[in-house]
C-alpha positions as CSV (number, residue, x, y, z in Angstrom):
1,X,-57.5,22.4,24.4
2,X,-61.2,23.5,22.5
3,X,-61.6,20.6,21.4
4,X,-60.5,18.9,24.7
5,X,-63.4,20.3,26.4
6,X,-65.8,20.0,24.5
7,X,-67.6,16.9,26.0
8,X,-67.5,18.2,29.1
9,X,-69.3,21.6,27.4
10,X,-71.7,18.9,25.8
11,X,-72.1,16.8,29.1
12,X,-73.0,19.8,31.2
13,X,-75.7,21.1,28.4
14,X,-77.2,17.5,28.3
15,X,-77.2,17.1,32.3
16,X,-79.3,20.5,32.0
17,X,-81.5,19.2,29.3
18,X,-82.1,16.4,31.3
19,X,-82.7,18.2,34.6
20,X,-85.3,20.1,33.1
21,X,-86.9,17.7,31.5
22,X,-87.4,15.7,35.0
23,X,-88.8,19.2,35.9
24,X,-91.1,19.8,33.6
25,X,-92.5,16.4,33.6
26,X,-92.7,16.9,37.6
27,X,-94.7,19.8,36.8
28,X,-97.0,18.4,34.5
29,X,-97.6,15.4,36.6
30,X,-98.8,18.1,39.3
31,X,-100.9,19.4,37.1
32,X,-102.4,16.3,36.2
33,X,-103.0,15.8,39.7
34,X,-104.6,19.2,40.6
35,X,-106.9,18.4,37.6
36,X,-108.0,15.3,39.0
37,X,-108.9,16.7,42.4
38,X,-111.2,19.6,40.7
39,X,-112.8,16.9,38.4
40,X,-114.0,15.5,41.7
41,X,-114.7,18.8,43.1
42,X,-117.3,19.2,40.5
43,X,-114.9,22.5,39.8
44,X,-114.4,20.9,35.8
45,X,-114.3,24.3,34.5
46,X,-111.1,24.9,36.5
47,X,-109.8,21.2,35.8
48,X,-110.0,21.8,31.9
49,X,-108.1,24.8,32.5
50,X,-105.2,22.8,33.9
51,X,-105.1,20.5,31.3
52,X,-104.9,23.2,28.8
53,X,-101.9,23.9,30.5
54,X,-99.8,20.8,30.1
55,X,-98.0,21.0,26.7
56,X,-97.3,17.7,25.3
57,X,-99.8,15.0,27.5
58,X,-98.6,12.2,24.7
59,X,-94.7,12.9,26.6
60,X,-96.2,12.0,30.0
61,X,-95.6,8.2,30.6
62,X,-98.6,5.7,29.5
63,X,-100.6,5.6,33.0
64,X,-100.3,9.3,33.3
65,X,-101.5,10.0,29.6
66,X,-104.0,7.7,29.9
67,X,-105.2,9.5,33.3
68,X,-105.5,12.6,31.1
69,X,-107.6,11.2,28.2
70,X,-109.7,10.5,31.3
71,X,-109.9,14.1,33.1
72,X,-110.2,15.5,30.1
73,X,-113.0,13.5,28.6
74,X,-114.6,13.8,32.1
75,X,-113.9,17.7,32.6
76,X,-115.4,18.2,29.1
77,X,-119.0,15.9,29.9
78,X,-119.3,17.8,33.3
79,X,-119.3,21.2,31.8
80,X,-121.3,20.5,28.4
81,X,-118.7,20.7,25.7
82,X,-118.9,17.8,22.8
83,X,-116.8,15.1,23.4
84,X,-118.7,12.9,20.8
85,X,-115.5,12.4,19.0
86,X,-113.1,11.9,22.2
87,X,-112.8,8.0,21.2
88,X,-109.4,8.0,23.0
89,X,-111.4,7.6,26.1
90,X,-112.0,3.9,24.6
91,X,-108.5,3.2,24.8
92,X,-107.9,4.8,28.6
93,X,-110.5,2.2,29.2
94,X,-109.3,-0.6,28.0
95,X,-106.1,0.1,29.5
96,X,-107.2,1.0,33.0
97,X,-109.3,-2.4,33.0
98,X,-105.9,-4.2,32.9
99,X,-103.9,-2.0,34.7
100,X,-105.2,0.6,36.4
101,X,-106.6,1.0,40.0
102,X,-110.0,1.1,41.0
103,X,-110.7,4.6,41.2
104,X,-108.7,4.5,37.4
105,X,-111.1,1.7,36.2
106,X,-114.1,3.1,37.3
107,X,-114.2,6.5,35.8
108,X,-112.7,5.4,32.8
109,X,-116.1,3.1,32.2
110,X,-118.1,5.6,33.3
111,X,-117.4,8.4,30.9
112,X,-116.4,5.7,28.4
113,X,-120.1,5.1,28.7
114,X,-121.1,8.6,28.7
115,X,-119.4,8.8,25.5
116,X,-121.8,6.2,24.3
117,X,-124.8,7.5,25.7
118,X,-123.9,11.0,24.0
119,X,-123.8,8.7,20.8
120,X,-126.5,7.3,21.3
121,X,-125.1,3.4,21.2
122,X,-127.5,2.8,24.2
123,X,-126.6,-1.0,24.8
124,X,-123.1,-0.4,25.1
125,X,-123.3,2.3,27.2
126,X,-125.7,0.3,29.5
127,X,-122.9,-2.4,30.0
128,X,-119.9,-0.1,31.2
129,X,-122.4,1.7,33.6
130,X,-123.5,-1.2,35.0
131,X,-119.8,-2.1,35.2
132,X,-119.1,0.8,36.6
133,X,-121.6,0.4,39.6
134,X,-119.7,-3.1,39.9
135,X,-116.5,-1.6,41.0
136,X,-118.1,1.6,42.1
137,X,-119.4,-0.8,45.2
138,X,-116.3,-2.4,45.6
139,X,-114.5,1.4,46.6
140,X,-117.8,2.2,48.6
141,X,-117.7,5.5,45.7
142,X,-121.3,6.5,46.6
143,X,-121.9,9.3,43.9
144,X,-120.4,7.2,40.7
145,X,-123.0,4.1,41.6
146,X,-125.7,6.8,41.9
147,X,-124.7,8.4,38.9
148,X,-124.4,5.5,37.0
149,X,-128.1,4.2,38.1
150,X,-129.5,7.2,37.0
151,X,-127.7,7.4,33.7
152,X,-129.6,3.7,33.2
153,X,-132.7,4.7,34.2
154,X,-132.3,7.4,31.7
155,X,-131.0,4.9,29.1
156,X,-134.5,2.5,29.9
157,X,-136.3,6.0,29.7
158,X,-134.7,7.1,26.3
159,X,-135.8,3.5,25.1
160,X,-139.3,3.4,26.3
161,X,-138.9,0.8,29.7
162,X,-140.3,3.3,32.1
163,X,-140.9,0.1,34.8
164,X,-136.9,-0.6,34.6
165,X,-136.1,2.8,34.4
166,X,-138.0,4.3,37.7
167,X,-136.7,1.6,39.4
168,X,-133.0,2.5,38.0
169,X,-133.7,6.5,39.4
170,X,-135.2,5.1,42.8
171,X,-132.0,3.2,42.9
172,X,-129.9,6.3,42.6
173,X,-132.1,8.1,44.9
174,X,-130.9,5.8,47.5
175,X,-127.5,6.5,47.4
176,X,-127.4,10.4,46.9
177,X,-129.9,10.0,50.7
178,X,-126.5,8.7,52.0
179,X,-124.0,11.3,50.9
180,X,-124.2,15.0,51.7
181,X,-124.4,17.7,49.1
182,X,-126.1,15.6,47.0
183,X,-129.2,17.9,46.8
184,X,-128.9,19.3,42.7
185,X,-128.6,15.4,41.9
186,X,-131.6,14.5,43.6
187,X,-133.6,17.7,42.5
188,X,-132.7,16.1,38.6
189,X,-134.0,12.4,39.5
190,X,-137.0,13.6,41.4
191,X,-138.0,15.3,38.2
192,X,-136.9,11.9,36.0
193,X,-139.1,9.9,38.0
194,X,-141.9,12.2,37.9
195,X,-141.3,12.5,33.8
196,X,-141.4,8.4,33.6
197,X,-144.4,8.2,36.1
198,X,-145.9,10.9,33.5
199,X,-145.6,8.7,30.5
200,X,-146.9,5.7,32.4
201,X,-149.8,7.4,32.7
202,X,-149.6,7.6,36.8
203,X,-150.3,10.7,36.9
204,X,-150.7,11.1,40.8
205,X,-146.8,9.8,41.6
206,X,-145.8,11.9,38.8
207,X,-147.0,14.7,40.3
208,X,-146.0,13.3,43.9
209,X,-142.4,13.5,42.4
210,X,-142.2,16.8,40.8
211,X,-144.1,18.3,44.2
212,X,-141.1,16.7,45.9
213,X,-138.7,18.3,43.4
214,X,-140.3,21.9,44.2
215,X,-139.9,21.8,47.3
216,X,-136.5,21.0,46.9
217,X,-135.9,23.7,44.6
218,X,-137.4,26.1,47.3
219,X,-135.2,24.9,50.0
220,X,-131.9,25.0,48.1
221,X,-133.2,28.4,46.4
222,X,-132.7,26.5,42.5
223,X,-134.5,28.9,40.8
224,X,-134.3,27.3,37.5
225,X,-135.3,23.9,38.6
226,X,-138.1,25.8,40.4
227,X,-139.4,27.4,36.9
228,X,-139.0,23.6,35.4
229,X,-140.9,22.1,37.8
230,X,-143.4,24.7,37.9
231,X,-143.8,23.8,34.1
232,X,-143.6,20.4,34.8
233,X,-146.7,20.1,37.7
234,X,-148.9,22.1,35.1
235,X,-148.3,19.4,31.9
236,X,-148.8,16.6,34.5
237,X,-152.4,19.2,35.8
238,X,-153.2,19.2,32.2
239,X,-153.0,15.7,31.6
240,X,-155.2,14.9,34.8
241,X,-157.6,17.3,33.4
242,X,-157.3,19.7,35.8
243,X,-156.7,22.9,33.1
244,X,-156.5,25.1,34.9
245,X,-154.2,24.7,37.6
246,X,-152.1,23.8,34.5
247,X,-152.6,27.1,33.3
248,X,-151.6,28.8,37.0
249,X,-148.0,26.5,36.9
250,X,-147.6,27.2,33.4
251,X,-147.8,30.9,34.3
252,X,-146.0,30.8,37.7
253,X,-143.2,29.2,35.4
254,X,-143.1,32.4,33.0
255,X,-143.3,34.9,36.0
256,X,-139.5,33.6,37.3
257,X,-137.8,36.0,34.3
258,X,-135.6,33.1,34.1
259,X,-137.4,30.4,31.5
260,X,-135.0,29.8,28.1
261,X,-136.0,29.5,25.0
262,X,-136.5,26.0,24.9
263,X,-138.8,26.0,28.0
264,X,-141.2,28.7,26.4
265,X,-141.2,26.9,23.5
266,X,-142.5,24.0,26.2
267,X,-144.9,25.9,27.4
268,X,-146.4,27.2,25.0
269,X,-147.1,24.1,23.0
270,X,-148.9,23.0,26.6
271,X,-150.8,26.2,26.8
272,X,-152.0,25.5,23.0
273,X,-152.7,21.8,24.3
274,X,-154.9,23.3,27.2
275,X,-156.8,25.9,25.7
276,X,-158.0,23.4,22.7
277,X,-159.0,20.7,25.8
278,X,-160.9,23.9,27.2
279,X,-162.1,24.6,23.5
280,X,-161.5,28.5,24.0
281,X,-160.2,29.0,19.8
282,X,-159.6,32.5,20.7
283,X,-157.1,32.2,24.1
284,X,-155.6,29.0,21.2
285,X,-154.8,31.1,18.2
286,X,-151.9,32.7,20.1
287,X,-150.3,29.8,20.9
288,X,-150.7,28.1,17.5
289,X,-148.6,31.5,16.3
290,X,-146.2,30.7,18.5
291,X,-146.0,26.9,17.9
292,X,-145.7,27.6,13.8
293,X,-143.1,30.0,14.3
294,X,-140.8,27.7,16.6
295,X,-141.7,24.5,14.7
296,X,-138.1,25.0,12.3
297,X,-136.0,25.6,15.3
298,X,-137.5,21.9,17.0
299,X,-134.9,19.5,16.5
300,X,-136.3,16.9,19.5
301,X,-138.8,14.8,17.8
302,X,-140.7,13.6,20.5
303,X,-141.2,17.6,21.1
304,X,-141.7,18.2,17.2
305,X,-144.7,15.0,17.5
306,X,-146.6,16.6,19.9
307,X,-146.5,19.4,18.2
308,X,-148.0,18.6,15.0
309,X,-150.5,16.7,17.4
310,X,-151.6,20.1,19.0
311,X,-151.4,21.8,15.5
312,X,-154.1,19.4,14.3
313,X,-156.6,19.5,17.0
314,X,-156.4,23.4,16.9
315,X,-156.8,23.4,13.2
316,X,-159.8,21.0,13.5
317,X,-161.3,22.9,16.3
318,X,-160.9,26.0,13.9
319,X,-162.5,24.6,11.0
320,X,-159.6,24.2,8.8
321,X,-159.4,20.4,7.8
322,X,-157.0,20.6,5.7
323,X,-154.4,22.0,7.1
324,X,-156.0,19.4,10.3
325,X,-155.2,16.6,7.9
326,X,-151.5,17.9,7.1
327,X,-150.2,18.0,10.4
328,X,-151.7,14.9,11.6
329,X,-150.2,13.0,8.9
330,X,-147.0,14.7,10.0
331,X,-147.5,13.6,13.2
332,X,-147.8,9.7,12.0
333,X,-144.5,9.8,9.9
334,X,-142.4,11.5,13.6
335,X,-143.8,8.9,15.1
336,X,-142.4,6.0,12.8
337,X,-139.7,7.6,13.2
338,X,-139.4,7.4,16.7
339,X,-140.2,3.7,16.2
340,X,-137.1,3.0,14.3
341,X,-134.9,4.5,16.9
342,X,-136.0,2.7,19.5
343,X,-134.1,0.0,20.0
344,X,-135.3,-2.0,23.5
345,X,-134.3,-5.6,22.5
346,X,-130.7,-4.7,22.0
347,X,-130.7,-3.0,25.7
348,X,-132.5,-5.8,26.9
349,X,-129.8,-8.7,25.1
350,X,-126.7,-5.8,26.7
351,X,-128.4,-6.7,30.0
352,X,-128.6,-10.4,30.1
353,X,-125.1,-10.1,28.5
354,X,-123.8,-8.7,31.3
355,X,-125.3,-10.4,33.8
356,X,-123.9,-14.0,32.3
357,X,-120.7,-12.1,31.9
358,X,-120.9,-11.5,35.5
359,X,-122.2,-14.9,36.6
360,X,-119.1,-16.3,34.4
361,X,-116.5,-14.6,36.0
362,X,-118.5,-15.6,39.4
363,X,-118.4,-19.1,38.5
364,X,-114.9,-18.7,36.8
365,X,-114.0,-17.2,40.4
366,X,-115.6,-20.0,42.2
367,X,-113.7,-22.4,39.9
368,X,-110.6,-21.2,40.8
369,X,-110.7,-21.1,44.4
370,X,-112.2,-25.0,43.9
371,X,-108.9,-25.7,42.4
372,X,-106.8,-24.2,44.9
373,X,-108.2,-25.6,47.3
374,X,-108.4,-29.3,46.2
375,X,-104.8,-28.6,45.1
376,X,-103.7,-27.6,48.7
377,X,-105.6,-30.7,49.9
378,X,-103.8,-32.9,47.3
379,X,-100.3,-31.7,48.0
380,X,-101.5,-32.4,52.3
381,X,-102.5,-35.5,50.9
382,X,-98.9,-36.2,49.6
383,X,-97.3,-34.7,52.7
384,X,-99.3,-37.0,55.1
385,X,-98.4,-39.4,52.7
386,X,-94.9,-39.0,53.0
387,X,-94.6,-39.0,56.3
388,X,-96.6,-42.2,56.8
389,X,-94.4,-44.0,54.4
390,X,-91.1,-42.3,56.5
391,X,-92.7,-44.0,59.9
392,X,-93.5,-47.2,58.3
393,X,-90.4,-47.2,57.1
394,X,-88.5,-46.4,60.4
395,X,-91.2,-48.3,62.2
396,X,-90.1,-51.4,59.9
397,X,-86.3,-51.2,60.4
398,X,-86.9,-50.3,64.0
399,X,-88.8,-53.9,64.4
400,X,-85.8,-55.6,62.6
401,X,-83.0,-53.9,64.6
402,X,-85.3,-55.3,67.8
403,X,-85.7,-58.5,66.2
404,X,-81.4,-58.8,65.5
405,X,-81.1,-57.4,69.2
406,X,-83.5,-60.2,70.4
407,X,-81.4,-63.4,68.5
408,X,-78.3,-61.6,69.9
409,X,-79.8,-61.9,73.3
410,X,-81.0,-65.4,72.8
411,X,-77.5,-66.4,71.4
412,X,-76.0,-65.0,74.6
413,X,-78.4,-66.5,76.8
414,X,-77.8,-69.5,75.6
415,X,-74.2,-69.4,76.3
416,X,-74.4,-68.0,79.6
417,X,-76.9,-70.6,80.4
418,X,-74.1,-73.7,78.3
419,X,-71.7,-72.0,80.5
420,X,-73.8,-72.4,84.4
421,X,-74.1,-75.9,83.0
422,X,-70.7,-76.4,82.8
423,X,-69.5,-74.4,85.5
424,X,-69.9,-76.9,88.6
425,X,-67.9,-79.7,86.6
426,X,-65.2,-76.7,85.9
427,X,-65.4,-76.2,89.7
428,X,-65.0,-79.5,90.5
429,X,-61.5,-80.0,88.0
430,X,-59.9,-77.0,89.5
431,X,-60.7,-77.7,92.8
432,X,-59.2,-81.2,92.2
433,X,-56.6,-79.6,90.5
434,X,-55.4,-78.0,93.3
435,X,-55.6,-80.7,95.4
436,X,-53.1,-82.5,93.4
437,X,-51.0,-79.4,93.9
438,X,-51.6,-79.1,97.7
439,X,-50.5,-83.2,97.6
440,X,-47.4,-82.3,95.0
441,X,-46.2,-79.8,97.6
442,X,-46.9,-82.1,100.6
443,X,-45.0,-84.7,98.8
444,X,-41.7,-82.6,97.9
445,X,-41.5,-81.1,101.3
446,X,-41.4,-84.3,102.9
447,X,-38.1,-85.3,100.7
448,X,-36.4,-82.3,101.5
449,X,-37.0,-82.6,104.8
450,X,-35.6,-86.2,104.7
């Protein structure tokens, strides 16, 4: 009898196994799904803590897994954390480009690209971006195509094309004016534009841009953008020789409490810069202090070129040649350096790639609808055709059933017209015939009567 029920024992266990596995699966899937919806909340610290809650994403089927890669890749850019090494992203990409929806396709190039951009392989992460403003347009998804024209502009700015990129951020500018809430993304490309306006040397729209950004950051109550683009309105002051109003932004910016590390470090490299354009060695020497000291923590080598630049005038100002000489050869080999990373032709060739691509799939398009449309017109052609040939056809045996009918009529004709001809003659014979009768009769009753 044990052993007798043992299936059944076995068959109820693997039912329950299998009801909890449609469960759980259920469960991640919602999840996945609340994820998804915080991601575009801009709540990705709260989307990265559902994720970390599904246990086994590689069990979910292949368009949910690849929907994770996605939100997780995403969730991860949006809050800071390195996902240099998240190359599954790549995948989700290609998948989603064959497969996936829209909205799918579309985020997966974008932080595809992102992952590039955070690589630094500018030219490939100028393709998917502009890719993803393709389909971005298509699903009328506002913030994605303004995101991804500013991420370009950033990628022209990175690679020295300050033309292409401020036209890039304007680009983006225009879109975040038609959404609401869009105020922190504008208060970042306001300050773009006024950096690449900076470095153009147009110095009055740089400033016009950063003012615009202030104000901004007043309005919305930003307090850190407010201390950045305090800083910001003095170096663009201090480049237009106006020292110091420089000096009055630079100190407004030190005032909020709220300046990092990073930002002093900023400023006081600016303050160094102004104080040797004012040539007052004295107010200097502080700031050289602090510029020596941060020097080893620098790692941005734009940042580390200027300063050996304002270490070398200070020094020369001072006196002390020497060490003059020293920094400013440093500053020669940073900026070879900075020459070897640039890498504007390649972005350039990733343009023009794209835009054939796009003209070839235009003209692939156009191709295709050229064929359909001569091949409906062919198969009309055939069907007219056809039906042509069918009333010919008919039309033919139609005139020779007419023309059969017509030599049965004249055959009948004729022999009702042979037979008028004879009738009087006929006439005639019967009528004598029966006058020979009449005479017969006369004839027999006479002899009877006799």
């Amino acid at each position: 009898m044990k052993l007798l029920k043992l299936p059944k024992y076995l068959l109820f266990l693997l039912i329950g196994i299998s009801l909890f596995s449609c469960q759980e699966d259920k469960s991640e899937e919602k999840l996945l799904h609340k994820a998804q919806s915080r991601l575009a909340m801009d709540k990705s610290d709260v989307a990265l803590d559902l994720l970390a809650s599904i246990q086994n994403p590689q069990n979910m089927d292949k368009y949910s897994y690849m929907q994770y890669i996605v939100t997780s890749v995403g969730a991860k850019y949006e809050v800071g954390e390195d996902m240099k090494n998240d190359t599954l992203i790549f995948e989700a990409q290609r998948y989603f480009s064959k497969k996936g929806n829209v909205l799918d396709r579309t985020l997966a190039n974008f932080y595809a690209a992102q992952l590039y951009n955070a690589n630094n392989l500018y030219p490939q992460a100028l393709k998917l971006f502009m890719q993803t403003i393709h389909e971005a347009k298509e699903s009328d998804d506002k913030i994605l195509t303004g995101r991804s024209f500013n991420n370009i502009g950033y990628i022209y700015y990175k690679q020295e094309l300050f033309d292409s990129a401020i036209v890039n951020y304007q680009k983006a500018l225009s879109y975040y004016d038609k959404i609401e809430n869009a105020d922190q993304r504008k208060l970042k490309t306001f300050t773009n534009i006024g950096f690449a306006y900076s470095i153009k040397n147009e110095l009055d729209s740089a400033f016009l841009y950063f003012q615009k950004g202030l104000n901004l950051a007043k309005k919305t109550d930003n307090k850190l953008e407010e201390s950045q683009l305090n800083q910001n309105l003095g170096i663009t002051c201090y480049y237009k020789g106006e020292y110091q109003k420089a000096i009055e932004y630079f100190q407004s910016s030190l005032d909020m409490d709220i300046t990092s590390v990073e930002q002093i470090r900023q400023i006081n490299l600016y303050l160094l810069n102004t104080y040797n354009k004012k040539q007052d060695i004295k107010a200097a020497k502080q700031y050289a202090d602090f510029v020596i000291k941060n020097l080893p923590e620098v790692t941005y080598t734009y940042t580390v070129k200027e300063m050996y630049a304002a270490l070398s005038e200070y020094y020369r100002q001072s006196g002390d040649y020497k060490q003059a000489l020293q920094y400013s050869d440093l500053e020669k080999v940073t900026k070879e350096q900075i020459e070897k990373e640039t890498n504007a032709p390649a972005l350039l060739e990733a343009d023009k790639d794209f835009y054939l691509a796009q003209k070839d799939k235009e003209a692939g398009q156009l191709y295709t609808h050229i064929f359909l449309y001569l091949s409906i017109g062919a198969i009309l052609f055939f069907i007219v055709l056809i039906f042509v040939f069918f009333v010919w056809k008919n039309h033919k045996k139609d005139k020779e059933e007419i023309r059969l009918h017509v030599e049965k009529y004249e055959i009948l004709r004729g022999m009702l017209h042979s037979v008028n001809r004879r009738y009087p003659n006929i006439e005639a014979e019967i009528k004598a015939m029966l006058e020979d009768n009449e005479e017969d009769e006369k004839e027999n009753n006479r002899l009877f009567s006799n």
